[in-house]
N, C-alpha and C positions, 0 to 999 in steps of 0.2 A: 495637633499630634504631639505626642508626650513618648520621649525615649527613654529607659533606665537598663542597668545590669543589675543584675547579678550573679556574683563570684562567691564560692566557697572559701571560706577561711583557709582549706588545705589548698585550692590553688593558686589563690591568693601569693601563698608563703613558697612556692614553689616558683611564679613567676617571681616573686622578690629576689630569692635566691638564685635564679637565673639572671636577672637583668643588671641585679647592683652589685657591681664590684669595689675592691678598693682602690680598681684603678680608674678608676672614676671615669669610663669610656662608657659609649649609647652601646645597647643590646638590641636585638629582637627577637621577639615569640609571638606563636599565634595560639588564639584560643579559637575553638569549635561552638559553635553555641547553640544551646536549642533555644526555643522560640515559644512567646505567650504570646497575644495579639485580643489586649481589651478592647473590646467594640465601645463599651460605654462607661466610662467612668462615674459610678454613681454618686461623687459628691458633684465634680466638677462639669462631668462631660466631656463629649470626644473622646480621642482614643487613646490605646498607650500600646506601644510594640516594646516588648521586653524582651530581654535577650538572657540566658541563663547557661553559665558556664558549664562546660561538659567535656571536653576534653584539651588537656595543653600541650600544645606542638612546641619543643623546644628548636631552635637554627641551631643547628652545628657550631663549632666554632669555627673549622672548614669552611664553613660558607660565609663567613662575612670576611668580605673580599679591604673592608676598611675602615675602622673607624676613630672618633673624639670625643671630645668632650661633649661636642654639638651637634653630632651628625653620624651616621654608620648605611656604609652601604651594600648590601647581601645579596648574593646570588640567591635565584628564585626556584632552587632544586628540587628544597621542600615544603615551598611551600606552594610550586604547580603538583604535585603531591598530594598537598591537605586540599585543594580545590577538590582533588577527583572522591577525595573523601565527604566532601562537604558536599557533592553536589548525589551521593548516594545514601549519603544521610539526612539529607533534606535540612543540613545545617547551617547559622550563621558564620562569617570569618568575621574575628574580631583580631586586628593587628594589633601589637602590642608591641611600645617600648620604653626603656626610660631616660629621664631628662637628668642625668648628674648635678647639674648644678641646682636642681631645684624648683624651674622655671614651672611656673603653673600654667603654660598657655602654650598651643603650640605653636612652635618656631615658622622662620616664614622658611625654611630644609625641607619641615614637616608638612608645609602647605604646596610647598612645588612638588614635592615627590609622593605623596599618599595616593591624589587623585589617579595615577597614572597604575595603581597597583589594585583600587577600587574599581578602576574599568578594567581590567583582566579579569577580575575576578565575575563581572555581569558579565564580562562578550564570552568567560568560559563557562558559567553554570547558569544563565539566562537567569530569568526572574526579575520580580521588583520588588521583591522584599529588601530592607536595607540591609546592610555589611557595617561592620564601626573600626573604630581606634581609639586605643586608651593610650595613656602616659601614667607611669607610676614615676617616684622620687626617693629619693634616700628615707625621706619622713616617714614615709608611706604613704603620701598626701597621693591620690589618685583620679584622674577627670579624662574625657572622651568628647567621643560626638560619632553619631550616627551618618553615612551616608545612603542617600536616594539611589535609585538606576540613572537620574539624569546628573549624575556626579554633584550634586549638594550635598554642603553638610551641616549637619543641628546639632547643638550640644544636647549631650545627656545632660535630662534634669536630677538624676537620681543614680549612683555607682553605691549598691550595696556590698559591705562584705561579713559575711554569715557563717557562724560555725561555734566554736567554745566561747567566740566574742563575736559582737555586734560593732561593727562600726559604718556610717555612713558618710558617705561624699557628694556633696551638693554646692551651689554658689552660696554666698554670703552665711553660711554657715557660723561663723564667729564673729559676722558684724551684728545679727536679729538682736533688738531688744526686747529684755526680757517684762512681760506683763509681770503687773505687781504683787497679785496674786498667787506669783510662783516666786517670791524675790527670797522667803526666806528657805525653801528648797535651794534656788542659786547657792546661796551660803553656803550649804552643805555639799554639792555634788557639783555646781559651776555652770557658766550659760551655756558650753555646747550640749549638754542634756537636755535642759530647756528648748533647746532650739530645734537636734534630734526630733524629740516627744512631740513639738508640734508640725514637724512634716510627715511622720507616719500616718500610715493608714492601717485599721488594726483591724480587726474581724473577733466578736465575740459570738462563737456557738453555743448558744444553748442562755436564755434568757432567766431561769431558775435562780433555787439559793445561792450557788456558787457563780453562775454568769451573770447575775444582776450586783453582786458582790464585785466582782471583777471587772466587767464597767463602768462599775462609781468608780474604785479606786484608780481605773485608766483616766478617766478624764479629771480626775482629784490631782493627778499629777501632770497632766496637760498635755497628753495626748490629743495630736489636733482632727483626727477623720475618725471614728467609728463607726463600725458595720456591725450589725445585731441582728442575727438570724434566727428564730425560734418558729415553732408552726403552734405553737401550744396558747393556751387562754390562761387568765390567775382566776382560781377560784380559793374560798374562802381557809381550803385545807392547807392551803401557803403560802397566807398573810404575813406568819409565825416568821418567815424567810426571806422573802421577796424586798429586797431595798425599791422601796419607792410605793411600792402596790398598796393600795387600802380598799378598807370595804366596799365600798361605791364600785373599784374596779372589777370587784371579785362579782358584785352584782348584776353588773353590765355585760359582764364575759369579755374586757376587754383582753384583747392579743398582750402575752406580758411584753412582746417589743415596742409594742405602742406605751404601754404604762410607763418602761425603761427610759425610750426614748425621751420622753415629756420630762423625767422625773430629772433625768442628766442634760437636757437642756434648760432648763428652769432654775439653775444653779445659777448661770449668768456665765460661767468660767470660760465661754465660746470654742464647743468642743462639738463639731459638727457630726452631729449623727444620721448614719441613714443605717433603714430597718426591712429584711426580709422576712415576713411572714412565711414561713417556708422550711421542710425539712432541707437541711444544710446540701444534701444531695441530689438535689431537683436541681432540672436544668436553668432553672429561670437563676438559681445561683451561683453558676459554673463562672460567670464574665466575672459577677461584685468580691468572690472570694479569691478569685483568681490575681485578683489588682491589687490584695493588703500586700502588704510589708510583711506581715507574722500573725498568729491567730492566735486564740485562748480558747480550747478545747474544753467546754462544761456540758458537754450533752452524756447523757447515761446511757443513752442506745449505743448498741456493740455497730450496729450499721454506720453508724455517723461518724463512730471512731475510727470505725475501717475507711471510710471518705476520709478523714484526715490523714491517716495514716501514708495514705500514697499523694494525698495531697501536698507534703512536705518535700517528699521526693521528687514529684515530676518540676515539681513549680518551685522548688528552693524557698520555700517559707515555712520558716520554725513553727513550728504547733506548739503549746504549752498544753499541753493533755492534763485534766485533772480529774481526781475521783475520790471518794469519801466510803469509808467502812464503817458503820455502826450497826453492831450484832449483841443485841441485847439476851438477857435469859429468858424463861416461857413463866418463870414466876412470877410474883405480884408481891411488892414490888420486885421489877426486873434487878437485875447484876450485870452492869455492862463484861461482857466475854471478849468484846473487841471494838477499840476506836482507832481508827486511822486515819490520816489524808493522803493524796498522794500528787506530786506534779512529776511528770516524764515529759521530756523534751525531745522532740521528735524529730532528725533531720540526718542527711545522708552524713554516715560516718557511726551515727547513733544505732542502738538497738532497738527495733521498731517494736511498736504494739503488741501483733503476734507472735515475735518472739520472747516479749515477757507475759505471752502469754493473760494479757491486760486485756481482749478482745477475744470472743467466742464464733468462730465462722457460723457454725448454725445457728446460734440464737440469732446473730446479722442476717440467716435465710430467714428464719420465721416472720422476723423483725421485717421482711422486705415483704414477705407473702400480707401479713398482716395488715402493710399500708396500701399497699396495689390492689389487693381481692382480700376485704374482709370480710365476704361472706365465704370465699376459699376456704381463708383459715380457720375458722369456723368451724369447717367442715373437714379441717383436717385435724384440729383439736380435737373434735370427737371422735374422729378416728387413730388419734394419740400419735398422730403424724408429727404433731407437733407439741409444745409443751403449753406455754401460752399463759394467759395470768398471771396468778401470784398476789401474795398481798405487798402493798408498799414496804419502798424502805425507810428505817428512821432517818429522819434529818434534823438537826439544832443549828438554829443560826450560825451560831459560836463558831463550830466549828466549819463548816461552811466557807464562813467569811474570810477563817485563819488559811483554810487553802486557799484562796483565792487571794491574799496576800503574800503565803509561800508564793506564788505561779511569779506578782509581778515584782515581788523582790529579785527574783533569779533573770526577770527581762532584765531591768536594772543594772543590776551585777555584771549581764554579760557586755552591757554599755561602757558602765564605766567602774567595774573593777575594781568593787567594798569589799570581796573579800578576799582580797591578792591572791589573785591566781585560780580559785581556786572555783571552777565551775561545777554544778552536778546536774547530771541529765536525768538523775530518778531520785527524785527525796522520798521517805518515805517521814511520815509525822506519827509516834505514836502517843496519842494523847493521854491513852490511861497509862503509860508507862513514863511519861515524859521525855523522851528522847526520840532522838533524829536517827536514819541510817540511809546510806545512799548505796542499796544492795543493787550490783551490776548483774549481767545479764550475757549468755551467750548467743550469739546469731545462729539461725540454725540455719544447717548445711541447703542449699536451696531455695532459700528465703527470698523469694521476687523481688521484695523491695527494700531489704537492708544488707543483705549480703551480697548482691550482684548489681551494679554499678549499672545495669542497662536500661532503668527508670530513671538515673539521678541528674534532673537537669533536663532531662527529655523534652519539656511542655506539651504544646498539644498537640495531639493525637486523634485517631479516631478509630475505634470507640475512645470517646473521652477517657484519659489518663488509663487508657487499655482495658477496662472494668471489665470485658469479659475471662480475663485472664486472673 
C-alpha cells in the first residue's frame, strides 16, 4: 500500500501563511481531502490511496487554548465541525501543523496526541478509509503519514505540491546518486532534479509526431516511470515523424506504443515504460492515468482533450496539452498561410480548454459516436447529422518535435525556475513569424470546470470524474 498527497500550490501558500509565524510558536489547520484509490499500479503493483486537497479549515486563533515552540494545544470547536463536513462530503481529514524549529520528523507531543484525534475522527464518521497528518517548516520542507481505522500509521511516500511550480517531498530526496548519464545535466540544473525526474511517473497521450517526440525527450532527461497510451498503428504515411518507427513497423501494423515503447527502452537510460493500447478514455485506463504525477497531452481528438481536461481538475494533475497549426495555400507550390504550435497547461486556477475555446463539444460527440457505433455514424454522416472526414492535416517533424520540447521545457521551469519567475500556461510558437506570445484567456461565466471550484480536487466519483455532466 502506497500513500501520497497532493496539495495546490495556492493552499499550499495559504497553510504556510497560517502556520509560520515570526514568533516561531506550532499552529494548526485542517485540510479536507478528496480521494483517488489506485487498484493497481502499473509499473510497480498494489495500490496507492491518494489524498488531494480540496478545502483548508483554518483554527481560530480563539481556539488554541496554548501553545510553543514544540507543541500547541486547541480546542476541538472546528474541527468537530469539519468532521460533520467531511462525513457529507465523503472526504479525507488531513491534520495539519508546523514544526518551528525545523524538525523533519514527528515529535514524540506529535505521537501521544494525533492518535487520539484520529479515533474521533473513525468513531465520528465511521469508515476505513485512512485520515493523515502533515508537518510543514519554515523551509517549506513538508512530510506526513497516513492513518488506518485500526490507529496505525505509514508515512506518505510522495507530498506533491502543484500549481505555477512543481515541487516535490519524499525521503532521501538529496541523498540519490545521480547516474552518469544524467551527470552533465546535474552541472546545469543540480541533483534534486535528477532525483525528482526519476521518481515521477508521467503519462504520454497520444503516441504520434508530437507524443513520440515527447517521450524520447522525457526519458532523455530521466524521467523514471512512463505511461504511453495510444489505440492507433504506425503506417507508412508517418515514418516522416514517428521517433523510433521504421518500415518493417509500418509493415507489421505494429501499435505505435509498442514501436515507442521498444525504441525508449533500447536506449539503455532505465526509464521504465509501460504502454496502453487504448483510447486515453476507456475504462481499462481510468486506474494507469489516474496514478501519474502530470501528463503530456498529444492526442488531436477534441474527446481525448475534453478527458484531460477535467482530468486535471478532479485528480490534480497538470496536463501539458499540445497542438500544431499548419495551413498551407491550395496552390502548387503551396505558401504557408499559417504555422504555429502551442502548449496550454491545464490545472485548477488555469483557464481550461473550452474556455480557450482549444476543444469543440460536437466534434467530441461525433468523435464519441464514431468510436462506439461506426456504422451509426455512418449513418448519420449521410444524413449530415454529422460532419465526419476530412482530408488530413499537414505535419513536419520539425515542428512537431519543437512543441514537444516547448511542453517539456516549461515541466522543467516549473521545477526548478530558468526563467525566474516567470511561468506560462499558453505559449503560443509562431514559426513563420518567429516569435513567441503567451495570449490569456477569460473563464467563462459557468464553466464546470475551471470557474467553479466544485471539480477541483474532487477524485473519484461515479459516474467517473462526473462525465455525464
Amino acid at each position: 500500500m502506497r500513500y501520497t498527497l497532493t496539495i495546490t500550490e495556492e493552499h499550499y501558500s495559504r497553510l504556510y501563511d497560517l502556520l509560520i509565524n515570526p514568533d516561531g510558536l506550532e499552529r494548526p489547520a485542517i485540510i479536507l481531502c478528496g480521494r483517488a484509490l489506485i487498484k493497481n499500479d502499473v509499473w510497480d503493483g498494489g495500490v496507492e490511496e491518494r489524498f488531494l486537497s480540496r478545502i483548508i479549515i483554518p483554527i481560530p486563533s480563539d481556539e488554541i487554548i496554548s501553545h510553543s515552540t514544540s507543541s500547541v494545544n486547541w480546542d476541538t470547536n472546528t474541527f468537530r465541525k469539519t468532521l460533520k463536513i467531511a462525513e457529507k462530503e465523503d472526504l479525507a481529514i488531513c491534520l495539519v501543523h508546523n514544526h518551528p524549529n525545523g524538525e523533519l520528523r514527528f515529535s514524540e507531543i506529535d505521537d501521544e496526541h494525533e492518535p487520539s484525534l484520529i479515533q474521533t475522527i473513525f468513531n465520528r464518521n465511521g469508515g476505513v478509509r485512512p485520515h493523515l497528518s502533515i508537518v510543514i517548516t519554515p523551509d517549506r520542507r513538508i512530510f506526513g503519514r497516513a492513518w488506518s481505522s485500526n490507529i496505525r500509521s505509514y508515512p506518505l511516500s510522495m507530498i506533491r505540491v502543484l500549481g505555477a511550480r512543481f515541487s516535490f517531498h519524499y525521503k532521501g530526496k538529496y541523498s540519490n546518486l545521480t547516474m552518469e548519464i544524467f551527470q552533465r545535466q546535474q552541472l546545469a540544473f543540480g541533483k534534486a532534479l535528477s532525483s525528482d525526474l526519476e521518481k515521477l511517473h508521467v503519462a504520454v497521450v497520444g503516441s504520434g509526431a508530437t507524443g513520440s517526440a515527447t517521450a524520447f525527450l522525457l526519458s532523455r532527461i530521466g524521467v523514471g516511470q512512463l505511461l504511453l497510451i495510444d489505440n492507433d498503428i504506425v503506417e507508412r504515411s508517418n515514418l516522416n515523424r514517428l521517433h523510433g518507427a521504421s518500415a518493417s513497423d509500418a509493415d507489421a501494423g505494429r501499435p505505435k506504443v509498442e514501436v515507442l515503447r521498444d525504441y525508449i527502452t533500447q536506449s539503455g537510460i532505465g526509464t521504465r515504460v509501460r504502454i496502453l493500447n487504448s483510447w486515453v478514455g476507456s475504462s481499462e485506463c481510468w486506474d494507469a492515468i489516474k496514478s501519474c504525477d502530470l501528463v503530456f497531452g498529444c492526442t488531436d481528438d477534441n474527446s481525448g482533450r475534453m478527458f484531460l481536461n477535467r482530468l486535471a481538475h478532479f485528480y490534480l494533475i497538470p496536463v501539458f496539452d499540445m497542438g500544431i497549426v499548419i495551413e498551407p495555400s491550395k496552390e502548387e507550390p503551396p505558401q504557408i498561410l499559417a504555422l504555429q504550435g502551442r502548449v496550454t497547461v491545464l490545472f485548477p486556477g488555469n483557464t481550461c480548454l473550452l474556455c480557450r475555446d482549444e476543444v469543440n463539444p460536437n466534434i467530441a460527440r461525433e468523435e464519441h459516436i464514431e468510436r462506439n457505433d461506426p456504422m451509426g455514424f455512418e449513418r448519420l454522416k449521410d444524413e449530415r447529422y454529422v460532419v465526419g472526414g476530412g482530408d488530413p492535416n499537414p505535419a513536419v517533424v520539425t515542428f512537431t518535435t519543437e512543441v514537444a520540447t516547448m511542453a517539456v521545457n516549461e515541466f522543467i521551469n516549473r521545477i526548478i525556475n530558468f526563467k525566474k519567475l516567470r511561468v506560462q500556461n499558453n505559449i503560443m510558437r509562431f514559426f513563420d513569424k518567429g516569435e513567441d506570445i503567451n495570449p490569456g484567456a477569460i473563464k467563462r461565466e459557468g464553466c464546470p470546470i475551471c470557474n467553479d471550484s466544485l471539480y477541483w480536487g474532487m477524485g473519484d466519483t461515479k459516474p467517473f470524474m462526473d462525465q455525464t455532466n
